[in-house]
C-alpha positions as CSV (number, residue, x, y, z in Angstrom):
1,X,-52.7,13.8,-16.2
2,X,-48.8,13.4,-15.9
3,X,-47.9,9.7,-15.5
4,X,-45.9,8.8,-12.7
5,X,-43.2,5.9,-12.0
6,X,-43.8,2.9,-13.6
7,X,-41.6,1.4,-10.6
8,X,-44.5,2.5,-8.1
9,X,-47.0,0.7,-9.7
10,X,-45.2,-2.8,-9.1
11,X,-45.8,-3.2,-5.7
12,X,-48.0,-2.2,-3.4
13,X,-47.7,-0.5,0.3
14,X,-46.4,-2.1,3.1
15,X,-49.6,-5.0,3.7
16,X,-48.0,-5.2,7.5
17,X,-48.8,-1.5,8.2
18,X,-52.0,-1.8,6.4
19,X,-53.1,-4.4,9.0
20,X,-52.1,-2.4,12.2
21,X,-54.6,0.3,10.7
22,X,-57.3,-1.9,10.1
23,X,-56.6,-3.5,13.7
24,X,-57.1,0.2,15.1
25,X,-60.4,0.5,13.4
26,X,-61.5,-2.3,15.9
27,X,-59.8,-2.0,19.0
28,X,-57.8,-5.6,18.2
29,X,-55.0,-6.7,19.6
30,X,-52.3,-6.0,17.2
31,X,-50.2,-9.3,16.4
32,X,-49.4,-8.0,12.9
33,X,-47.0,-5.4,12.9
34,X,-43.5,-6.7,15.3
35,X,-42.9,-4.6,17.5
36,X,-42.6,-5.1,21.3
37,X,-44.8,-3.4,23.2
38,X,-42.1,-3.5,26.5
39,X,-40.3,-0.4,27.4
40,X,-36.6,0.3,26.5
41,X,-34.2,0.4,28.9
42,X,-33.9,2.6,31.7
43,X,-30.4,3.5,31.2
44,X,-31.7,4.3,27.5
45,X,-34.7,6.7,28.5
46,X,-32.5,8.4,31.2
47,X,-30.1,9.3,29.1
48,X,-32.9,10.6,26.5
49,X,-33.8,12.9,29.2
50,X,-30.8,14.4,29.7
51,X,-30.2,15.0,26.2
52,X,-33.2,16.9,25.4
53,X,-31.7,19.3,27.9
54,X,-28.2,19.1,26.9
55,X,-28.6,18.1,23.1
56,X,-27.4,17.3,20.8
57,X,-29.9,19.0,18.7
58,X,-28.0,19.6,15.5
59,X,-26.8,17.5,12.5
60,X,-24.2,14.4,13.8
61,X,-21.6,13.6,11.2
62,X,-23.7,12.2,8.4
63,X,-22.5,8.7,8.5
64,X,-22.8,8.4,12.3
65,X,-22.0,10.5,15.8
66,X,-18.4,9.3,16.6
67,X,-19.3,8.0,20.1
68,X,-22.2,5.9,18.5
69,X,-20.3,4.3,16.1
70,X,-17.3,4.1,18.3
71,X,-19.9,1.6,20.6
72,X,-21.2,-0.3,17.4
73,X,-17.9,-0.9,16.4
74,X,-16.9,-2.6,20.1
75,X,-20.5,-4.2,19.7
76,X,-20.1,-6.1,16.4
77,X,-16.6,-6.6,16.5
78,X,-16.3,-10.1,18.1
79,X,-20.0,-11.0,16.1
80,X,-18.3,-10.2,12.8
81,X,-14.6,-11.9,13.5
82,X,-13.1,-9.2,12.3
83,X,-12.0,-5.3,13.9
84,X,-14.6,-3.1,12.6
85,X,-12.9,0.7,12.2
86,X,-15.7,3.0,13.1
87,X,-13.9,5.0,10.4
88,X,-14.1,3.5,7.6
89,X,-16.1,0.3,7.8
90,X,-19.5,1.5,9.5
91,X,-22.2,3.9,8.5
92,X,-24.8,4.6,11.1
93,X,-28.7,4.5,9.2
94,X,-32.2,5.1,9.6
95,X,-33.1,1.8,10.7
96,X,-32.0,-1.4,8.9
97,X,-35.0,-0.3,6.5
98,X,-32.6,2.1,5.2
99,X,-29.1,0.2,5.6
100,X,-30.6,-2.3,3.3
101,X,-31.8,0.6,1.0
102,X,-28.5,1.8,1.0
103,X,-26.8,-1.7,0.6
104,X,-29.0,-2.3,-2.4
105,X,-28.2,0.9,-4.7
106,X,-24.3,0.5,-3.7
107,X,-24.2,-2.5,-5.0
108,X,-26.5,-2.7,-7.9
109,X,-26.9,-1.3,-11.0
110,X,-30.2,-0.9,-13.0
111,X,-31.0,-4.4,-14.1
112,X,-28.9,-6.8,-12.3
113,X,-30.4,-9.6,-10.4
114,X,-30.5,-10.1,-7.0
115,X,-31.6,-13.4,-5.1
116,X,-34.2,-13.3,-2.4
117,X,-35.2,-16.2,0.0
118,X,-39.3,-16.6,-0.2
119,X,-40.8,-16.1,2.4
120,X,-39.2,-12.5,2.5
121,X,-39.7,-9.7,4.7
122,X,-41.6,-7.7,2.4
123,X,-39.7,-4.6,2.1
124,X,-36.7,-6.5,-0.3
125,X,-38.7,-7.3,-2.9
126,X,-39.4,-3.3,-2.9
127,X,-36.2,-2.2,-2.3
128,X,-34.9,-4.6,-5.5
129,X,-37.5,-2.5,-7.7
130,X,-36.7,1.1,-6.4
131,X,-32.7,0.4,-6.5
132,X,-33.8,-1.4,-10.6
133,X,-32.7,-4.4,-9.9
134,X,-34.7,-7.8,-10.9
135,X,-35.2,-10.1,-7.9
136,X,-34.8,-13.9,-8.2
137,X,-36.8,-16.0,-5.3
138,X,-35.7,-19.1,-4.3
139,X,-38.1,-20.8,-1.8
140,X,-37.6,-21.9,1.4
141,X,-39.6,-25.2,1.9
142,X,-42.0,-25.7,4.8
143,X,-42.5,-26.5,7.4
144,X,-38.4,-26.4,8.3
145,X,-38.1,-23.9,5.2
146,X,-34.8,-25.3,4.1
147,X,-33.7,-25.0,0.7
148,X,-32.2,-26.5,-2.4
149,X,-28.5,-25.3,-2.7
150,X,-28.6,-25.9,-6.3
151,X,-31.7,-23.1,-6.8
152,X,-29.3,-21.0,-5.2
153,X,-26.5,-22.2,-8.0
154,X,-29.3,-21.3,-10.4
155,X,-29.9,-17.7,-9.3
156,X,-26.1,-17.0,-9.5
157,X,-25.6,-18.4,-12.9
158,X,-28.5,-16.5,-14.1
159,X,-26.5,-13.5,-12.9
160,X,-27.4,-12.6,-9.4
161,X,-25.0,-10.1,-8.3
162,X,-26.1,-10.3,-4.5
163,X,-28.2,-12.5,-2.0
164,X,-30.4,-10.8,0.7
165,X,-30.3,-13.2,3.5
166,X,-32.5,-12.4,6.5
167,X,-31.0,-14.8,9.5
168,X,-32.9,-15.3,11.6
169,X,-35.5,-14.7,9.4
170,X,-38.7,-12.5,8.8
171,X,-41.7,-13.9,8.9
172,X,-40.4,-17.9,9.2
173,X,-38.3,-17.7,12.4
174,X,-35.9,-19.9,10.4
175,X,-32.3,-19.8,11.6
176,X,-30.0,-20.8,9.0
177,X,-27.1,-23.6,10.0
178,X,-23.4,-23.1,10.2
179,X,-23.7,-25.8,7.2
180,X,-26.3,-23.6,5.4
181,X,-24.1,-20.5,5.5
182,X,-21.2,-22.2,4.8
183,X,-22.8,-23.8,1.3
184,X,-24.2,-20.3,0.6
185,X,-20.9,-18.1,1.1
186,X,-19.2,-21.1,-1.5
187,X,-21.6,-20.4,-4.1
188,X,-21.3,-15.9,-3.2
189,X,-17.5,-16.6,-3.3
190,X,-17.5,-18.7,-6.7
191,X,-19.4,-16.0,-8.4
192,X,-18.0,-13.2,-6.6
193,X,-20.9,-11.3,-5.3
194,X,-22.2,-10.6,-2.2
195,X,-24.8,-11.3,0.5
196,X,-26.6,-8.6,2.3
197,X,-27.5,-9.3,5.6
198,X,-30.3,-8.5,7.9
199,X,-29.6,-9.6,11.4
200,X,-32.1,-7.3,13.4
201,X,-33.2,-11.2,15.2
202,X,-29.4,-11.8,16.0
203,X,-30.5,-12.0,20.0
204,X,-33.5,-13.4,20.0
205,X,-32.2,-17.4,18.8
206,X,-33.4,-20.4,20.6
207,X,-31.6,-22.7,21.8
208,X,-30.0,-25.3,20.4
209,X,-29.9,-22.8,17.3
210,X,-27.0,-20.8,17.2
211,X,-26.8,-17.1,15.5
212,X,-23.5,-17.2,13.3
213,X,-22.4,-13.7,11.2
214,X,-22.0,-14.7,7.3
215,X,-19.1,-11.7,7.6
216,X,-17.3,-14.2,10.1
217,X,-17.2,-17.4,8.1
218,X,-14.0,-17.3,6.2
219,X,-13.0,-15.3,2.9
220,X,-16.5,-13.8,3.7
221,X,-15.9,-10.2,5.0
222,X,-14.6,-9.1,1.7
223,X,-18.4,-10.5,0.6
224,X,-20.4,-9.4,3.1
225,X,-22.5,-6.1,3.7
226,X,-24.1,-6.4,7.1
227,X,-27.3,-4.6,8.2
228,X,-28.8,-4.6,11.9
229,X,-31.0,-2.1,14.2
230,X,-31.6,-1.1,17.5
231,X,-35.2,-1.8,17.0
232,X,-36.0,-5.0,18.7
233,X,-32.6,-5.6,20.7
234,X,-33.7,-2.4,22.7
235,X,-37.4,-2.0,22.2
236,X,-37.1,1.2,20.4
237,X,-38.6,0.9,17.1
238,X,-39.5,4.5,16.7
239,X,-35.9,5.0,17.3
240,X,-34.8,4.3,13.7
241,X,-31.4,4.0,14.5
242,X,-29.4,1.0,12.6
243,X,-26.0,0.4,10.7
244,X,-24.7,-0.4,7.6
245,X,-21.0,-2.5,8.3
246,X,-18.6,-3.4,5.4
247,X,-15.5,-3.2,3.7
248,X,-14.1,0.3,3.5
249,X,-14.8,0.7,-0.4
250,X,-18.3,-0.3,-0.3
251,X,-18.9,2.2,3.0
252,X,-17.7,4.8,1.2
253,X,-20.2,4.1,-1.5
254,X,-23.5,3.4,0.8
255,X,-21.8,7.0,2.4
256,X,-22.7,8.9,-0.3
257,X,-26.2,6.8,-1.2
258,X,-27.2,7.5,2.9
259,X,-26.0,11.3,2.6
260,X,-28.8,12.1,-0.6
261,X,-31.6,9.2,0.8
262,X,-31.7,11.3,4.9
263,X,-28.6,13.0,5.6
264,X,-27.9,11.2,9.1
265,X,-29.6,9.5,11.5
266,X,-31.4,11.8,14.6
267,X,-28.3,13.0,16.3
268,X,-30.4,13.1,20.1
269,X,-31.2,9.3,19.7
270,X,-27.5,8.3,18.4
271,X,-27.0,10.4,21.8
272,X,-29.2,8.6,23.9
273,X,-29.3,4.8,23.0
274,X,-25.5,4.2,22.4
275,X,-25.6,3.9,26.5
276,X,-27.1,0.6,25.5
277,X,-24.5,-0.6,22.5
278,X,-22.4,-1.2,25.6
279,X,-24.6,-3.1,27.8
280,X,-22.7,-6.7,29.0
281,X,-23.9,-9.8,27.4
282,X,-26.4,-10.5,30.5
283,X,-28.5,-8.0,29.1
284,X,-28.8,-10.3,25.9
285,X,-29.3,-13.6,28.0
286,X,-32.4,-11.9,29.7
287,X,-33.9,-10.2,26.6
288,X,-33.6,-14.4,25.0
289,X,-35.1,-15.6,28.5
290,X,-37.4,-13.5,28.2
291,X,-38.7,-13.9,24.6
292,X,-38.3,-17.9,25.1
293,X,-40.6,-17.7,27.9
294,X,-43.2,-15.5,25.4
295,X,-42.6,-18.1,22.5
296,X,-43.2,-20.9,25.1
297,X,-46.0,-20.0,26.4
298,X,-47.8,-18.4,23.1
299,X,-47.2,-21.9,21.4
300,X,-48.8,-23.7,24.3
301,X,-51.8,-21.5,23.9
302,X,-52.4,-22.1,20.1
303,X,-51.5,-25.9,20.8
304,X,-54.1,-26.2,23.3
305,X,-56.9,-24.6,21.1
306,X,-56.0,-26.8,18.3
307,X,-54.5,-24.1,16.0
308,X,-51.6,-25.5,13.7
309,X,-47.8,-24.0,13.3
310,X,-44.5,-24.0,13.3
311,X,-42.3,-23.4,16.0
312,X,-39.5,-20.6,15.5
313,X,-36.4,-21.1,16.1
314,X,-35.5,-17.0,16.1
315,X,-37.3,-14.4,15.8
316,X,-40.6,-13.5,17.4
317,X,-42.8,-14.5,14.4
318,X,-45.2,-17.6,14.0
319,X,-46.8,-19.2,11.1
320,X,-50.2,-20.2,11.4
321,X,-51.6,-22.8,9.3
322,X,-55.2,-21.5,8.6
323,X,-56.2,-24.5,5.8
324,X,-58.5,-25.8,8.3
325,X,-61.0,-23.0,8.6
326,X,-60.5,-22.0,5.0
327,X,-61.8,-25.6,4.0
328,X,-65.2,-24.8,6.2
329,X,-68.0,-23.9,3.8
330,X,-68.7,-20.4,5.5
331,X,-65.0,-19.4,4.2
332,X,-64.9,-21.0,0.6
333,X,-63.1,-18.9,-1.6
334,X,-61.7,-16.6,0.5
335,X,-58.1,-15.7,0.5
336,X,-55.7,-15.0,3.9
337,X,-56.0,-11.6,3.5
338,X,-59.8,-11.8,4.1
339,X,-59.7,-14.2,6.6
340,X,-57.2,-11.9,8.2
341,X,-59.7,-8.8,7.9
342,X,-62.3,-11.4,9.4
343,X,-60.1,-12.5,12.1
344,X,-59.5,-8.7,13.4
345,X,-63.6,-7.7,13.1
346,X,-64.5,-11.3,14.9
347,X,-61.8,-12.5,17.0
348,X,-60.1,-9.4,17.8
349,X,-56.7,-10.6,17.2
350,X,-54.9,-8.8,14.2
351,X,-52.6,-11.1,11.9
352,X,-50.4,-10.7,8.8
353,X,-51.5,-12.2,5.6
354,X,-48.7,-15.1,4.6
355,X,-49.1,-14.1,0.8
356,X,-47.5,-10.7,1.7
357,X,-44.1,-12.8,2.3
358,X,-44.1,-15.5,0.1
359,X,-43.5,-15.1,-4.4
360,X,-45.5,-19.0,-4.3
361,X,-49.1,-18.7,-4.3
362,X,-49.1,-19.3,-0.4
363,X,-52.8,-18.6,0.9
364,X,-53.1,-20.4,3.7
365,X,-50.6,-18.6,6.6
366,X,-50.2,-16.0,8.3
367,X,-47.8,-14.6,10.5
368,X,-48.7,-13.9,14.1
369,X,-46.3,-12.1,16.8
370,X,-45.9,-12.8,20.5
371,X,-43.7,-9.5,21.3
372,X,-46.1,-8.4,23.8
373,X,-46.6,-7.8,27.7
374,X,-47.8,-11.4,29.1
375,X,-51.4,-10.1,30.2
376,X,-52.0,-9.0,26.4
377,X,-50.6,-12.7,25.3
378,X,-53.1,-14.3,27.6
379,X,-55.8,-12.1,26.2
380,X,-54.6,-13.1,22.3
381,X,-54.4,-17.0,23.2
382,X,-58.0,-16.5,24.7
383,X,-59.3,-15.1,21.7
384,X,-57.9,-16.8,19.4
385,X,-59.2,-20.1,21.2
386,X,-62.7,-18.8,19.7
387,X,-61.1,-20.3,16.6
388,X,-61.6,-23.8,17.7
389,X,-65.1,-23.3,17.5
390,X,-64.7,-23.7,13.6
């Protein structure tokens, strides 16, 4: 037979999705794969209505419908610090999946090196392979998952020509400091390179944390490629609708990239859900009142049946310390991914393998989500309160 890519055969597919299938083989409760399981807006499905009618039906402009990236522009704009021209500094994407896709084969070339922070959302370490690039991980340290500025200084003078920074991030709920950011855009601006952003968490930061732009902090727009979605801000994951925003040269570039990867993003939906790219910031306070109150009360569960782990500080994610159950004689040997499998046949409650996310040899995590409706979240803490019976 033909051999295929040698680039396929380094990494596997997305261990996330593989869980939500096996969770449908059972009838689980699905606190694998994040998404929320509330409806979008109102204003957002009403206007969908209308524009299956009406349309648009036919190709947008490939690098975003005018009116939506007129209203991402006015979105981002006081976020970033800095006027974003819907000309020539946006390009409207496929999700953030694909703005990061795109950010990664503008910038690199086959070969160079690019840092990633480990844990990692698991699609970089693929999108580093399928642009050829090398990635470089530098761990994040639990159970705060701060890390050592100088492994950063080490990744950049091995030649790292970008950082992928995930804030808050995917799957550790870590929100990086103003003091963090500031010692990572020194480093970016010393070796001039740049940092590619994913900020699809940006609204969903618990207090006292704060969620600060790397493109804001200064000399650091000229460095910056920013990525974001629709996807959890507006409950629309099926959507895939996200942007790509940056200085004019490298948009131009991630044009072309975006043009050959999907031509544009679904004209109807750019239609429909940039009604919600102008929504006033109360909509944001209730979406973080919300989730606090999810976060609050999913943490209480797990306390209360005696399961250890962290505490987010963004996101939606939690990290469960399994080493206790794994240390029982009935689960010697087994790795997270099995316990995982075990946890969806005998508790019912469908989790992500930690050793997805992580370039260590992590095998006692996993990631759980609490972006569901509060009767399904009572259901989960109940189940997974079977666990103290270990």
């Amino acid at each position: 037979m033909p051999q295929l890519s040698e680039r396929v055969q380094t990494f596997t597919d997305s261990v996330i999705r593989r869980m939500t299938r096996i969770c449908n083989q059972y009838d689980a409760i699905n606190l694998s794969q994040g998404f929320p399981d509330c409806p979008p807006p109102k204003a957002l499905t009403d206007r969908l209505a209308e524009v299956a009618q009406d349309g648009p039906h036919q190709y947008a402009i490939t690098f975003g419908a005018k009116n939506f990236r007129d209203a991402a522009a006015r979105k981002n704009t006081p976020r970033l610090g800095h006027p974003v021209d819907p000309e020539r500094e946006i390009l409207i994407t496929c999700g953030s999946t694909e703005a990061m896709m795109s950010a990664m084969m503008t910038v690199c070339n086959p070969g160079d090196k690019v840092a990633v922070f480990s844990p990692f959302y698991e699609n970089y370490g693929a999108d580093a392979i399928l642009s050829g690039a090398q990635p470089v991980f530098i761990p994040l340290v639990p159970p705060d998952y701060h890390f050592d500025i100088q492994k950063v200084e080490e990744a950049f003078e091995q030649g790292a020509k970008a950082l992928i920074l995930c804030n808050p991030s995917n799957p550790c709920g870590k929100v990086f400091t103003q003091e963090e950011l500031t010692a990572l855009a020194d480093v970016v601006k010393r070796y001039d390179a740049f940092v590619i952003t994913d900020e699809v968490y940006e609204h969903m930061v618990y207090p006292p944390q704060e969620h600060i732009c790397m493109a804001s902090l200064p000399g650091m727009w000229e460095h910056t490629i920013t990525c974001n979605s629709l996807s959890k801000t507006y409950s629309i994951t099926g959507w895939r609708l996200g942007w790509l925003i940056a200085p004019e040269h490298v948009v131009e570039c991630a044009k072309k990239v975006h043009d050959f990867l999907t031509v544009g993003a679904p004209a109807p939906l750019q239609e429909a859900a940039a009604v919600g790219l102008d929504f006033p910031e109360s909509y944001y306070d209730e979406l973080l009142r919300d989730y606090t109150a999810k976060r609050d009360f999913f943490c209480t569960g797990l306390d209360r049946a005696g399961i250890r782990h962290n505490v987010p500080q963004g996101t939606y994610f939690v990290m469960v310390d399994i080493q206790p159950y794994l240390d029982k004689p009935q689960f010697a040997g087994w790795t997270d991914m099995q316990f995982c499998e075990w946890m969806i046949r005998e508790i019912g409650v469908a989790a992500v393998p930690g050793s997805s996310f992580f370039r260590e040899p992590v095998n006692h995590l996993i990631r759980l989500h609490f972006a569901r409706e509060q009767a399904v979240l009572e259901e989960a803490v109940r189940r997974l309160s079977r666990l103290s019976e270990l």
